[in-house]
N, C-alpha and C positions, 0 to 999 in steps of 0.2 A: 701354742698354749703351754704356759708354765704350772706346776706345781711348788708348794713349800714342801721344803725336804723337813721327814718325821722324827729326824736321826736324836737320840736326846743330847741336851746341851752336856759339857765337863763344865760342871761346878769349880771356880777358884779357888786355887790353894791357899789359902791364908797364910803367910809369914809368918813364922815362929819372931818372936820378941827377941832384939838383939839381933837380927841378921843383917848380915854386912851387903854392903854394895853387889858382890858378883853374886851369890843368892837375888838379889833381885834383876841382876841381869838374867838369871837363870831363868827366874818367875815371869820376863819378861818373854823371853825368847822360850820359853813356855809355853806362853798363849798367843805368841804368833804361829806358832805349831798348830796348837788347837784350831785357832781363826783359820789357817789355812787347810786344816784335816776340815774344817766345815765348811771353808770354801768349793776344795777337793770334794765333798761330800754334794753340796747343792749343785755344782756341775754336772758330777754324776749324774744328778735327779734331773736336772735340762735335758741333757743328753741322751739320759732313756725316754723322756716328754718326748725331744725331736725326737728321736726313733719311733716310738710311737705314732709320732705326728708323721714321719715319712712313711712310714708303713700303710698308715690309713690311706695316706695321696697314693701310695702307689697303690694300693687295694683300688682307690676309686678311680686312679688312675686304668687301672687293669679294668676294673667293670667298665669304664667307657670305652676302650677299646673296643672288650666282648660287644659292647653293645651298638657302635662301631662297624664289627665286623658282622654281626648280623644283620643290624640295618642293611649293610652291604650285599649280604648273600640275599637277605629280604627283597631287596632290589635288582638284584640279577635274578632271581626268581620271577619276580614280578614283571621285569623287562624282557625276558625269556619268553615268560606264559604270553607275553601280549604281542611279542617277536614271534612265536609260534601259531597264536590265532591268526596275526596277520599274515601270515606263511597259507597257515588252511586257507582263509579265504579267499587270497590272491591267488593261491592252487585250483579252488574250487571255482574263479571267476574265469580262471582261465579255460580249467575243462569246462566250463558251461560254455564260452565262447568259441572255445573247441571243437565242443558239439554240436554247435549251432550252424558253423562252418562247412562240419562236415553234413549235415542235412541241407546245406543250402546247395553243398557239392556234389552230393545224392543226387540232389533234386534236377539240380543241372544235368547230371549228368545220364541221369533217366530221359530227361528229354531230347540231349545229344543222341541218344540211342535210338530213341521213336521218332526222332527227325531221320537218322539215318537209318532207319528200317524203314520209314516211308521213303526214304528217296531210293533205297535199294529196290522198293517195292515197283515204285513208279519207274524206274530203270529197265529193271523187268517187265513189265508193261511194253516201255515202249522198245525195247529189244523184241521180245515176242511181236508186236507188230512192225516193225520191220523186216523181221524175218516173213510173217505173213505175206508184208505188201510185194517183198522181193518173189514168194515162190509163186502169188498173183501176177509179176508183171511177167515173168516166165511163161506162164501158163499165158497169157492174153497173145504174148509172142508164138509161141510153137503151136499151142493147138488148132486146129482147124476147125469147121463147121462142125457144131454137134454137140454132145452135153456138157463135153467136157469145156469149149471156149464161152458154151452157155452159163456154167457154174463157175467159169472165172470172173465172166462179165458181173452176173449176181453177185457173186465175193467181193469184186472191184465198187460196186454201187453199194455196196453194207460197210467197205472197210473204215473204222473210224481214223479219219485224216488228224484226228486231234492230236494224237499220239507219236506219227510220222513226223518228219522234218519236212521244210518244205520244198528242197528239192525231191523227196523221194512223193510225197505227195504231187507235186507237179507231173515226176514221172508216169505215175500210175495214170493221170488225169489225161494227159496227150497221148498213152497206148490205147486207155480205151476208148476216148469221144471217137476215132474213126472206127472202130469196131465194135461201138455201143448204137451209133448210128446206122452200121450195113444190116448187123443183126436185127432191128429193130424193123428193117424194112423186110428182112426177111420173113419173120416172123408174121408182120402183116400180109404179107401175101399170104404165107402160107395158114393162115387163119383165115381171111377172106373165101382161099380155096375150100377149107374146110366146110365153112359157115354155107357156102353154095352147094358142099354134098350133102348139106346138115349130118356132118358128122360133129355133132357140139360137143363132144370131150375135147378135140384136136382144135374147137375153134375157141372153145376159153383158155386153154393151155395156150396157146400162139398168140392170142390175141391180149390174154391178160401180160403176157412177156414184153410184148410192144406197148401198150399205157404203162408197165411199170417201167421200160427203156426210156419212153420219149413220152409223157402223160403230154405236155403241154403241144405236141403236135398230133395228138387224135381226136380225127375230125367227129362229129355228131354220130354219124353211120356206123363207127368204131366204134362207139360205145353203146348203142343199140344193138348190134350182133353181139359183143361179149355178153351183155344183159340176158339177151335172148337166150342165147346158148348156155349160159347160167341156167336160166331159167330151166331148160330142158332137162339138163343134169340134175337138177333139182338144189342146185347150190343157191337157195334163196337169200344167205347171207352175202355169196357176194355178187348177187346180181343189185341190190342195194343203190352201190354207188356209181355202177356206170349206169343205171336207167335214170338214174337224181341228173347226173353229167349230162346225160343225154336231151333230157327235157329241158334246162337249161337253155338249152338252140334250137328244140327242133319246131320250134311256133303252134301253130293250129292244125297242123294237117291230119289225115287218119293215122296215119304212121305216130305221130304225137301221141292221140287217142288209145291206139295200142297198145303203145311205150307207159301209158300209165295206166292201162290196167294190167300189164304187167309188174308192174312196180308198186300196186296197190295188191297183186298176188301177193310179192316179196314182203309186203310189209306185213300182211296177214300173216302169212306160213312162219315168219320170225315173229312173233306175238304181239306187235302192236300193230293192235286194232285202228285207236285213232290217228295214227297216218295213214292206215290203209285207206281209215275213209275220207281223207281228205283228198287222196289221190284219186279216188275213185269219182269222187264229186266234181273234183274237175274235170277229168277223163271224160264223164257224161254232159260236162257244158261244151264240149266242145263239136259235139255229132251227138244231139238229141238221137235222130229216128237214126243212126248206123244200125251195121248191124250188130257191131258190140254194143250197143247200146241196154238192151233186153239182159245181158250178162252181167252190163255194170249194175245196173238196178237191183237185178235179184240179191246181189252182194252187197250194196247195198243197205237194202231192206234186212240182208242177216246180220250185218252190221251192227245196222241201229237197235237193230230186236236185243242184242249181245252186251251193249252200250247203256239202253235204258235202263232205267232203275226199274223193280217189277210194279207194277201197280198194286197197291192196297185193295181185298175183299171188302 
């Protein structure tokens, strides 16, 4: 951008009348001086223009930079803050996933522990019974007749084999069968014996030892004398299931008839009534006119009286 320079003009000298040649060269080269102080002069005026005009470019030269360099910083701010959230949340994704790990490794290994606390537990188990069946097959070895190979045999028949291996279960099972079986006959006899003193504590004690030894080889008789001898003792509970055993085989005979008015006692004296009277009902079809007959009846008759509902006034 230019300006016109303000500078005022030099008026020409007018030539005095009569002057010679070199006066007008003067006047000549006069105003080429002047043309050129006013050339010299509009130059000037461009010159301060471009300076101005360069000042201003670089004024707005310098504001774009500024603006430039903030944009700039504007943007590493901006790139930062979003470089930093993503920082938190990849942090925070990470401890989330972290933590999740670690509860799933909690979790694991809560279980690892209660599996192996039950397997210690069950270890122990079956240690302890090992060590049982062992000081068992000891005992069924050394002891001789008496309580003491009595209460191994009983230990041996209760010991839970689930526990053992199975040769150690094996072992236990061939020391006792030949000494679960002499026992068992012992025992019978000497219940037998008893049962013919009628001493009935020594013949349920003996005799109950042989059905819980060898149940499936005691004969009907054997379970009719335990009954009885129960009965004596007044163990109405378990005279129960050998006089049920008993009638099972023994048919129709008086001995039959006996055997369930005895068992028609036992059912009474342990509180139910209507098996007793079922027992007794049969007891009486089998020997109307016996002489337990009269017995069963009256029983009976208190039976039914006990049974019925009362009659309405």
């Amino acid at each position: 951008m230019s300006e016109e320079s303000s500078s005022p003009r030099i008026a020409p000298i007018s030539e005095p009348p009569g002057a010679d040649k070199e006066s007008s060269e003067i006047a000549s080269l006069r105003k080429e001086i002047i043309e050129a102080r006013n050339l010299i002069i509009k130059t000037d005026n461009l010159l301060k223009n471009l300076h101005a005009e360069m000042k201003k470019l670089g004024a707005r030269h310098d504001e774009q930079e500024k603006r430039h360099w903030m944009t700039s910083v504007a943007a590493y701010i901006a790139f930062a803050v979003l470089a930093g959230t993503g920082a938190i949340a990849y942090a925070r994704a990470e401890i989330r996933t972290a933590r999740d790990e670690a509860q799933v490794a909690e979790a694991h290994a809560r279980a690892l522990q209660q599996d192996a606390e039950k397997i210690k537990a069950a270890e122990g188990t079956r240690r302890e019974a090992s060590d049982r069946a062992g000081r068992i097959y000891e005992m069924l070895g050394s002891e001789k007749e008496g309580p003491g190979l009595n209460q191994a045999m009983s230990q041996a028949l209760h010991l839970d084999k689930n526990q053992l291996s199975t040769l150690e279960a094996k072992a236990i099972d061939d020391r006792a069968a030949g000494l679960k079986s002499r026992l068992a006959q012992l025992s019978l006899e000497r219940g037998n014996g008893a049962f013919r003193r009628q001493d009935w504590s020594t013949a349920s004690t003996e005799l109950g030892r042989f059905v819980e030894l060898e149940p499936r080889s005691a004969e009907s008789n054997t379970w009719y004398h335990l009954g009885q001898a129960r009965i004596q003792i007044k163990d109405f509970g378990g005279a129960v299931v050998p006089l049920e055993n008993f009638l099972k085989t023994a048919g129709t005979g008086k001995t039959a008839q006996y055997g369930g008015l005895l068992l028609g006692q036992a059912y009474e004296e342990t509180g139910n009534a209507a098996k007793a009277r079922e027992a007794y009902e049969r007891a009486e079809r089998l020997y109307p006119g016996s002489d337990f007959a009269p017995m069963i009846r009256n029983r009976l008759r208190r039976l039914n009286a006990q049974l019925s509902p009362p009659t309405r006034p």
